[in-house]
C-alpha positions, -999 to +999 in steps of 0.1 A: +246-084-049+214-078-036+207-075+001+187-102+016+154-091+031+142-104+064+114-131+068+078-116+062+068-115+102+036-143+109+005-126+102-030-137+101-048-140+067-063-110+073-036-089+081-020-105+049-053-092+031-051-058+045-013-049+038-021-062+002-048-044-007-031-013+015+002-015-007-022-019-042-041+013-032-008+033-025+004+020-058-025+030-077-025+061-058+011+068-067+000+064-104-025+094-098-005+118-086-005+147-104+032+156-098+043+122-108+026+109-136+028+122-174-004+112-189-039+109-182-050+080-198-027+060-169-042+081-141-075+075-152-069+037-155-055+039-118-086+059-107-108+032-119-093+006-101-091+021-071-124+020-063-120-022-064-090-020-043-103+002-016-133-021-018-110-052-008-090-030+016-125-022+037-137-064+033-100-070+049-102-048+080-143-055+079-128-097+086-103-088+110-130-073+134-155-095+128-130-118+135-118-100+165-091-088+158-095-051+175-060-039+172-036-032+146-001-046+156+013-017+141+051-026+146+047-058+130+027-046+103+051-021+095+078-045+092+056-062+069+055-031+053+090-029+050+097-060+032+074-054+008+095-026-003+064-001+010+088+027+018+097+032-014+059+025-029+045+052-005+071+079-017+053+079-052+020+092-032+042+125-019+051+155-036+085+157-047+110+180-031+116+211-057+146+212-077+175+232-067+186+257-096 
């Protein structure tokens, strides 16, 4: 049985805007890494669409200040980050650890 996640914490539209577009750029960023991906026609796909996503990342944060929302609420955001399984979304960015022998 799976584990239930806790409630997405309140967040402005915004804030909703900018973890989105955060966690599709990590994603698409995971699908680039060289030490995780197999073929280069999926990297190059991913590479295309960043652009786009980084795009909707910059309108995001560009709203909340116009908006004025000056500060990140980091702890909340994180949690955010958390139930949207984020954690395990960045890892695909790192390198992975080398292989014992």
């Amino acid at each position: 049985m799976v584990p239930e996640l806790p409630p997405l914490p309140a967040l402005t539209r915004a804030e909703g805007e900018f973890i989105d577009a955060y966690l599709e750029v990590v994603d698409l960023l995971g699908k680039i890494n060289p030490s995780r991906t197999s073929h280069t026609y999926g990297a190059l796909r991913a590479a295309q669409a960043l652009a786009g996503r980084v795009e909707a990342l910059r309108q995001a944060l560009t709203l909340m200040h116009m908006r004025g929302e000056s500060e990140v609420h980091a702890e909340t955001l994180a949690c955010a980050l958390r139930v949207l399984d984020g954690e395990r979304r960045a890892a695909r960015v790192t390198v992975p650890g080398t292989r014992a022998s």
